[in-house]
MMTF fields as JSON, N, C-alpha, C and O atoms, coordinates in Angstrom:
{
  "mmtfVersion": "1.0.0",
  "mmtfProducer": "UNKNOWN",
  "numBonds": 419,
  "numAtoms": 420,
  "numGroups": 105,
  "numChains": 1,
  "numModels": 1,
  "chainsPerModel": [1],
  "groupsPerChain": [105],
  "chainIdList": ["A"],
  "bondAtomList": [4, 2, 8, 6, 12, 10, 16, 14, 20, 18, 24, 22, 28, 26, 32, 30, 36, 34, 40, 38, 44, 42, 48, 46, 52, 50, 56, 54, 60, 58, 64, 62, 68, 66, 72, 70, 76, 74, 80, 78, 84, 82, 88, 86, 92, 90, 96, 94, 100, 98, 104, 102, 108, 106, 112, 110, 116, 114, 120, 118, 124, 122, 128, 126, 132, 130, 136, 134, 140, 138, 144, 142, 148, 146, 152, 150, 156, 154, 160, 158, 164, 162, 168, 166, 172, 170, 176, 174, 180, 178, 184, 182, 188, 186, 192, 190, 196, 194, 200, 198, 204, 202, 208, 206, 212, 210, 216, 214, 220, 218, 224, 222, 228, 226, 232, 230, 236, 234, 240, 238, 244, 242, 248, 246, 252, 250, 256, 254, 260, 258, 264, 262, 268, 266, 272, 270, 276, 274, 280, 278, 284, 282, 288, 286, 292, 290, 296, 294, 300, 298, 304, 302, 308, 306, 312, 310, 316, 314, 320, 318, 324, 322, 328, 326, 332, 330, 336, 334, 340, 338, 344, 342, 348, 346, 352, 350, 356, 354, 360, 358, 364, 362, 368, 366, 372, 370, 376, 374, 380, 378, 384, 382, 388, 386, 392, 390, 396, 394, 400, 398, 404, 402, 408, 406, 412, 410, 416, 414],
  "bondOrderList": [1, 1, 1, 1, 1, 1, 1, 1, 1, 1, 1, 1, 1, 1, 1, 1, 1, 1, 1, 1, 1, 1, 1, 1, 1, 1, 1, 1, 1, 1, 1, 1, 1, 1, 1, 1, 1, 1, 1, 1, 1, 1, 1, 1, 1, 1, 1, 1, 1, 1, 1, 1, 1, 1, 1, 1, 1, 1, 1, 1, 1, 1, 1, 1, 1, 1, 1, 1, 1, 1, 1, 1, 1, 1, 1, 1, 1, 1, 1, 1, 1, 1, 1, 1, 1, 1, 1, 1, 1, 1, 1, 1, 1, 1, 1, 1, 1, 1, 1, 1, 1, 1, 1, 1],
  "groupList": [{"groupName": "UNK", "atomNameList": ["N", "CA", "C", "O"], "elementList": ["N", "C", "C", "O"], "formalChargeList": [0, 0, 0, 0], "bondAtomList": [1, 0, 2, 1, 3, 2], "bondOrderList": [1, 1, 2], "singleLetterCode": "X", "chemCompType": "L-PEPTIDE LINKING"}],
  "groupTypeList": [0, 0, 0, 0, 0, 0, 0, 0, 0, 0, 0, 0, 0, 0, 0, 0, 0, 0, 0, 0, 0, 0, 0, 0, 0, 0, 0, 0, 0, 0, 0, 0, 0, 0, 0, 0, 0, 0, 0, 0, 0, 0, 0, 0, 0, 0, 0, 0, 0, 0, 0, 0, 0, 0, 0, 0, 0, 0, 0, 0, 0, 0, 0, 0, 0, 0, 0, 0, 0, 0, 0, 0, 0, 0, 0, 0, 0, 0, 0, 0, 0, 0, 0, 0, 0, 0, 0, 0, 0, 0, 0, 0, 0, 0, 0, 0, 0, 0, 0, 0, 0, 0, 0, 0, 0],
  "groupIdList": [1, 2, 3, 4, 5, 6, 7, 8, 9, 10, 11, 12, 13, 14, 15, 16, 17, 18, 19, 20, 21, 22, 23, 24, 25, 26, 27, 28, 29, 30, 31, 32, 33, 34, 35, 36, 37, 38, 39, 40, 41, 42, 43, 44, 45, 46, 47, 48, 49, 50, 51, 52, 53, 54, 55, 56, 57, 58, 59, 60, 61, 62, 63, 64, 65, 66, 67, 68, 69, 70, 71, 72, 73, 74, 75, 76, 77, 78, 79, 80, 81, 82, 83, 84, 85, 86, 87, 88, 89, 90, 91, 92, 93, 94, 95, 96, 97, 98, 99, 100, 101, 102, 103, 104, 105],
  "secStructList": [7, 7, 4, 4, 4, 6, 7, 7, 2, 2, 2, 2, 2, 2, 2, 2, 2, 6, 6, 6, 6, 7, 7, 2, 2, 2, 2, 2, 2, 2, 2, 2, 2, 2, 2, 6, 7, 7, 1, 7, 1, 1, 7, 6, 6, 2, 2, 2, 2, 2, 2, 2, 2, 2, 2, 2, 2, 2, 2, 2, 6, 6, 7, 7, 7, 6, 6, 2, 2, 2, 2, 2, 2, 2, 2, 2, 2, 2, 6, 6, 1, 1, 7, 6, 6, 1, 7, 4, 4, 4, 4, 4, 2, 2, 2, 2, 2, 2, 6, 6, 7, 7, 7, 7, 7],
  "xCoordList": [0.825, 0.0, 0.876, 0.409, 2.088, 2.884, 3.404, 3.488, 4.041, 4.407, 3.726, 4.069, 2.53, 1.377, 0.805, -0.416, 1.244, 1.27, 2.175, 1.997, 3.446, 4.454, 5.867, 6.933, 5.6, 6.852, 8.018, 7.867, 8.919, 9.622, 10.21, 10.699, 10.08, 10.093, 11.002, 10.731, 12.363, 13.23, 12.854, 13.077, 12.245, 12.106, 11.052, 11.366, 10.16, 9.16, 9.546, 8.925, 10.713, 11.645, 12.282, 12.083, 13.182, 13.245, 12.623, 12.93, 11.688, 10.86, 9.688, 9.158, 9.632, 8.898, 9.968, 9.685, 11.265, 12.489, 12.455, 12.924, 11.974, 12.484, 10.945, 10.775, 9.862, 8.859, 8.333, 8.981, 6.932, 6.529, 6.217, 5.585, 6.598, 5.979, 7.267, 7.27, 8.388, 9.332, 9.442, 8.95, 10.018, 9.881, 10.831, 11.335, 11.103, 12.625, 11.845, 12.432, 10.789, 10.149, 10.54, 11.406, 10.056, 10.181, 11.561, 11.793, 12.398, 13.528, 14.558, 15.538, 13.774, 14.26, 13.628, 14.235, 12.585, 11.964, 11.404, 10.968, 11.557, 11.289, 12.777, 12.772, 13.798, 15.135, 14.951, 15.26, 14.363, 14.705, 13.408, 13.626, 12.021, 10.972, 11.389, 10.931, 12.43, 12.99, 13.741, 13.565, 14.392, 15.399, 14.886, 15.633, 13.425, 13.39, 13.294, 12.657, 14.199, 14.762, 13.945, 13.737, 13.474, 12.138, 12.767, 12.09, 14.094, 14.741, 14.082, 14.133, 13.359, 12.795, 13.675, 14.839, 13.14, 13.81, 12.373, 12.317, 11.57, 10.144, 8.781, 7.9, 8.998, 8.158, 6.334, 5.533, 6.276, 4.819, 3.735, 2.578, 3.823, 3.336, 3.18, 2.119, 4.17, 4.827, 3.483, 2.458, 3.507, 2.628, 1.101, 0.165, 1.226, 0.149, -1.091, -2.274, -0.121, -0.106, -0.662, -1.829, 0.168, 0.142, -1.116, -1.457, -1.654, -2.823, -4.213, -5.257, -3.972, -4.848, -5.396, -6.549, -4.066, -4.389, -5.24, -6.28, -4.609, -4.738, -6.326, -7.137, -6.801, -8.274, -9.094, -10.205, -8.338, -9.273, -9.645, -10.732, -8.427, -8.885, -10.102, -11.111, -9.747, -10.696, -12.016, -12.84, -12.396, -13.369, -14.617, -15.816, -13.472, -13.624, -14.275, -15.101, -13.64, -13.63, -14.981, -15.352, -15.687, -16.36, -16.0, -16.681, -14.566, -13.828, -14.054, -14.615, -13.529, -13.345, -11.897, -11.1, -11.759, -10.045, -10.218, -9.377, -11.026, -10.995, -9.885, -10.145, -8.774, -7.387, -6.355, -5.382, -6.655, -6.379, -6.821, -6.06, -8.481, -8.822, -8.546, -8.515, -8.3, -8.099, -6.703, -6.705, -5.736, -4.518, -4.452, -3.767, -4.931, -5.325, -5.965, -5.709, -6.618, -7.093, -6.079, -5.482, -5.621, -4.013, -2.987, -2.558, -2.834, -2.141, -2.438, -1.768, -3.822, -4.489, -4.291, -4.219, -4.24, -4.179, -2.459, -2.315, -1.492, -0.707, -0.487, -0.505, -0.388, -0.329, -1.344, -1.496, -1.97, -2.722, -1.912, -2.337, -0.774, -0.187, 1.477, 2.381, 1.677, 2.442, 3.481, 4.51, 3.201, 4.419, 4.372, 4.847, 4.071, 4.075, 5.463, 5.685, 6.286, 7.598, 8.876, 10.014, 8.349, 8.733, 8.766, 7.979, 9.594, 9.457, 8.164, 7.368, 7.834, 6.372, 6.434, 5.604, 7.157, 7.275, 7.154, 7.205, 7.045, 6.706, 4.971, 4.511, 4.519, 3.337, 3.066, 2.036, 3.939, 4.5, 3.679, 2.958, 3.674, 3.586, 2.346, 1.943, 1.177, -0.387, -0.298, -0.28, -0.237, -0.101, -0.196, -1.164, 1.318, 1.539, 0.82, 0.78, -0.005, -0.251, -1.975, -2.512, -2.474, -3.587, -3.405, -4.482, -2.447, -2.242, -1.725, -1.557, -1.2, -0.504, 0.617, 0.724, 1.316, 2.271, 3.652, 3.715, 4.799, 6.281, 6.782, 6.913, 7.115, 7.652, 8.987, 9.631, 9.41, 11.028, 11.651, 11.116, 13.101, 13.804, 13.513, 14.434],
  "yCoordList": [-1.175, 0.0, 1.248, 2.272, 1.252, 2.649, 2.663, 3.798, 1.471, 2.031, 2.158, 2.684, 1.616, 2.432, 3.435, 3.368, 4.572, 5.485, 6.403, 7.613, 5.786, 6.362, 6.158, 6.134, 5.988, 5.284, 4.896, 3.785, 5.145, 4.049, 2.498, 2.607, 1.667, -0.078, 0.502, 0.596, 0.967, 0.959, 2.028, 1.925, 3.008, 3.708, 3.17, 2.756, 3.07, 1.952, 0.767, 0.277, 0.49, -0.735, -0.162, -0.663, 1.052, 1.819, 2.587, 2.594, 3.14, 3.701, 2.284, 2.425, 1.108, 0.197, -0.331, -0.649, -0.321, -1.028, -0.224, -0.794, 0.926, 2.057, 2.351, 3.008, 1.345, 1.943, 0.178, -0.805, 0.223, -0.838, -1.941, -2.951, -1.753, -2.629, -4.062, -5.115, -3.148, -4.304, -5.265, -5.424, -6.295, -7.972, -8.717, -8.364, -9.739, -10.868, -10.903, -10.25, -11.317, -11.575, -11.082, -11.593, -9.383, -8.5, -8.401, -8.266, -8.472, -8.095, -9.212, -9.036, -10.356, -11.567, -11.776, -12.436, -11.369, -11.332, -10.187, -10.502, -8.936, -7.896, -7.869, -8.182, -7.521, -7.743, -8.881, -8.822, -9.708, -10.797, -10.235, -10.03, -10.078, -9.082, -8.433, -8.381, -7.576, -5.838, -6.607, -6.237, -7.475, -8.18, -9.402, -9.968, -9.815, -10.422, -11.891, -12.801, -11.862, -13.203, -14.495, -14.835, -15.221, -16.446, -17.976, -19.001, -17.918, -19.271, -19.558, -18.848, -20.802, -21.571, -21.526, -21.87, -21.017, -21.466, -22.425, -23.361, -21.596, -22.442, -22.289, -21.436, -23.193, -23.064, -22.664, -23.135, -21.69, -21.39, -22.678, -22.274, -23.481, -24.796, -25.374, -25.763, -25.344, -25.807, -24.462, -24.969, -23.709, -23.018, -22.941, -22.67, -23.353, -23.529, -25.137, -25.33, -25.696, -27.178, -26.629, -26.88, -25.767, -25.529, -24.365, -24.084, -23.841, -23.24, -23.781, -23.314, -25.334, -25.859, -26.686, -26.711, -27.427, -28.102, -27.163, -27.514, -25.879, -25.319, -24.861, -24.973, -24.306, -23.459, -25.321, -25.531, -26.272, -27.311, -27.87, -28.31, -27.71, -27.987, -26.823, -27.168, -25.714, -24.576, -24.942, -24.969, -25.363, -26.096, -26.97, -26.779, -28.206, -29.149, -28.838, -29.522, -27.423, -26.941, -25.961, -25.552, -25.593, -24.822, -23.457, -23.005, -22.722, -21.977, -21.16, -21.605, -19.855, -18.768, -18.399, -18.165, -18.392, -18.327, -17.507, -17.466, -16.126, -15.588, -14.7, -13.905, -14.632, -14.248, -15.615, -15.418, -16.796, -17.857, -18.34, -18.763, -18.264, -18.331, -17.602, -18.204, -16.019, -15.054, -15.748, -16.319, -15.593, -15.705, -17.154, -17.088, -18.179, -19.574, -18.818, -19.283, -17.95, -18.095, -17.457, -18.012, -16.098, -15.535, -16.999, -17.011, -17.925, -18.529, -19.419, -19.637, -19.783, -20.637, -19.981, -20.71, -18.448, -17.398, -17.756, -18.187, -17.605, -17.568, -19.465, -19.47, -20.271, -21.655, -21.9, -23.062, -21.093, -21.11, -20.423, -20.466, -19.84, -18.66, -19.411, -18.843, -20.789, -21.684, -20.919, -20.362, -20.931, -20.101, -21.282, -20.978, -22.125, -23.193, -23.54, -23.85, -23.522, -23.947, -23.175, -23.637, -21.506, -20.589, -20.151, -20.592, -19.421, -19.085, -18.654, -18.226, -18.717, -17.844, -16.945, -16.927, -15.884, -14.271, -14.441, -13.314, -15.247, -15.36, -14.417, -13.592, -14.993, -13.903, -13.372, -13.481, -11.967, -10.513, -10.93, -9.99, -11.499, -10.983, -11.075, -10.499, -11.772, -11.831, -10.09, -9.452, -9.333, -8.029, -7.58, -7.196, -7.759, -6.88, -6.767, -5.692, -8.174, -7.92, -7.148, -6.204, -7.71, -7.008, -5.714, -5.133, -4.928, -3.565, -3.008, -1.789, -4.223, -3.041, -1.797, -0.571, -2.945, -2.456, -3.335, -4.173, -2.838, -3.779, -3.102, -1.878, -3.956, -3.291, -4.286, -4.405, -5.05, -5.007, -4.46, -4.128, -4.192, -4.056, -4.231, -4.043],
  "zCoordList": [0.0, 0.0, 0.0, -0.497, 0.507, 0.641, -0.373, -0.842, -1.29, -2.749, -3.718, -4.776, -3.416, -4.228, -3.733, -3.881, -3.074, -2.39, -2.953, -2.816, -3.78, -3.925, -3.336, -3.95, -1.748, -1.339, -1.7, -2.208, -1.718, -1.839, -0.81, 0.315, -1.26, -0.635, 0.407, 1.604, -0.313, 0.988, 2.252, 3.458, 1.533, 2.768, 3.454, 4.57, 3.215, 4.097, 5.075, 6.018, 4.558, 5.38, 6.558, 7.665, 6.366, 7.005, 8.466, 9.658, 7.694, 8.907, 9.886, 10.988, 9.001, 9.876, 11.064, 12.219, 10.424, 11.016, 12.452, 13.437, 12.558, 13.817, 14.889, 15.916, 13.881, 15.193, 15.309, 14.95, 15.944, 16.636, 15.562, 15.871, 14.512, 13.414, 13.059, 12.421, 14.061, 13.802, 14.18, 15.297, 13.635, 14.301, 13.644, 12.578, 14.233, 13.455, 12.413, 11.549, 11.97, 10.872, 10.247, 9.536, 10.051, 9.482, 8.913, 7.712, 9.794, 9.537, 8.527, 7.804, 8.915, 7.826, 6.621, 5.777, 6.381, 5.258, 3.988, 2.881, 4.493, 4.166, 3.216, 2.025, 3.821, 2.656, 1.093, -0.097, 1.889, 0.579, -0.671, -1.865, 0.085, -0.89, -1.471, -2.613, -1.147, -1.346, -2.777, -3.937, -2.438, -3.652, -4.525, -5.324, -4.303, -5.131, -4.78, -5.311, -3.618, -3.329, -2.819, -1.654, -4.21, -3.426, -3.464, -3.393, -3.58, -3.37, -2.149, -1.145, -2.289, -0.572, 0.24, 0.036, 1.449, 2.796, 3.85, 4.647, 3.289, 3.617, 2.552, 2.446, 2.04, 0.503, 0.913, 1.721, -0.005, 0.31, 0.032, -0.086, -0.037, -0.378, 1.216, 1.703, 1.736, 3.397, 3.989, 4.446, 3.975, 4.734, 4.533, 5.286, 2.959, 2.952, 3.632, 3.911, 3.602, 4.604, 5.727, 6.026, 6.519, 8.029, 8.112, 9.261, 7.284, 7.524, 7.336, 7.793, 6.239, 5.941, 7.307, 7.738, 7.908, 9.112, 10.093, 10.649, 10.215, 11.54, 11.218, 12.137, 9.813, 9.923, 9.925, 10.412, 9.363, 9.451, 11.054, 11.427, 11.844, 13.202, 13.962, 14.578, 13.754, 13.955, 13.737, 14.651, 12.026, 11.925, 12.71, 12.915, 13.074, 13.885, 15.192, 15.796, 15.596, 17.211, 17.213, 18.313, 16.096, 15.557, 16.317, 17.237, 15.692, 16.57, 15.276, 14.275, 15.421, 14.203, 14.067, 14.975, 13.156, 12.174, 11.818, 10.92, 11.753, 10.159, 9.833, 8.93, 10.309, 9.764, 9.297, 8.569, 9.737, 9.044, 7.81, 6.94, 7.687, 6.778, 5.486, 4.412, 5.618, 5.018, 4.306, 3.215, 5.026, 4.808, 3.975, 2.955, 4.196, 3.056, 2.124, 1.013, 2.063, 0.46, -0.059, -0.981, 0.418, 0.006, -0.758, -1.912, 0.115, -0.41, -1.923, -2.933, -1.452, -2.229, -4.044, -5.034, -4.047, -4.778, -5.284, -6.428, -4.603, -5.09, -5.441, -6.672, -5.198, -5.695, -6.704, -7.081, -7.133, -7.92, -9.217, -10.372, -8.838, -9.879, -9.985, -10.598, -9.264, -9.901, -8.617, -8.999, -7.371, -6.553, -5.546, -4.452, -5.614, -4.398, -4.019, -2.848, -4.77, -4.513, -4.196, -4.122, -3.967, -3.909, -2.24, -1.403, -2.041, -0.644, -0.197, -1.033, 1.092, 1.494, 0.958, 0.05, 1.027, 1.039, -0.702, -1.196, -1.497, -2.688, -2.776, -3.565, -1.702, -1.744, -2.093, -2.758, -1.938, -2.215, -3.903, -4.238, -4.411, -6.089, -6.191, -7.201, -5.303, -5.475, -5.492, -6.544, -3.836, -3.636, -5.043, -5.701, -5.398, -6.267, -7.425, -8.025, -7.988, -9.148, -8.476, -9.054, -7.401, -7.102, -6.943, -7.076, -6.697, -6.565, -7.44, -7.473, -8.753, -9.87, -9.28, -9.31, -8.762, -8.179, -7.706, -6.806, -8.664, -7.835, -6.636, -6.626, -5.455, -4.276, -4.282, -3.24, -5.577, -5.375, -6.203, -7.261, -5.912, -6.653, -8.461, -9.256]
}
């Protein structure tokens, strides 16, 4: 949303890096977005596994997921676009093409 704003990626990296938005996450995965970088370290395929289990137990529990759920169809979206074998943060390119917008490099 901020570089379709205008932004630029890095500065957005930047200023998230310095207030409450930061996290190891962030900080391990946001670089490799910035560059591109979707060599697996945990294939979006692998996560998509672990969300299927987890909203299916939810299910079961007749519990509410609906940020699990959300986030499976996200994925479902990108394995659908041939990224299953790609890092999670492969993601990044659903975004992008829904926003008509590159936020890498």
């Amino acid at each position: 949303m901020g570089t379709k704003a205008g932004i630029q990626p890095s500065v957005l990296f930047d200023v998230i890096s310095s207030c409450s938005g930061n996290s190891y996450a962030f900080q391990k995965k946001a670089p490799r977005i910035l560059n591109g970088n979707f060599k697996p370290m945990f294939a979006l395929d692998l996560e998509y596994k672990d969300l299927s289990l987890g909203t299916m137990v939810a299910q079961e529990l007749k519990a509410p997921a609906l940020l699990a759920s959300l986030a499976k169809g996200l994925f479902e979206m990108a394995r659908a676009k041939g990224l299953g074998s790609e890092d999670n943060v492969a993601l990044v390119k659903v975004f992008e093409e829904m926003s008509n917008v590159q936020v890498r490099k």
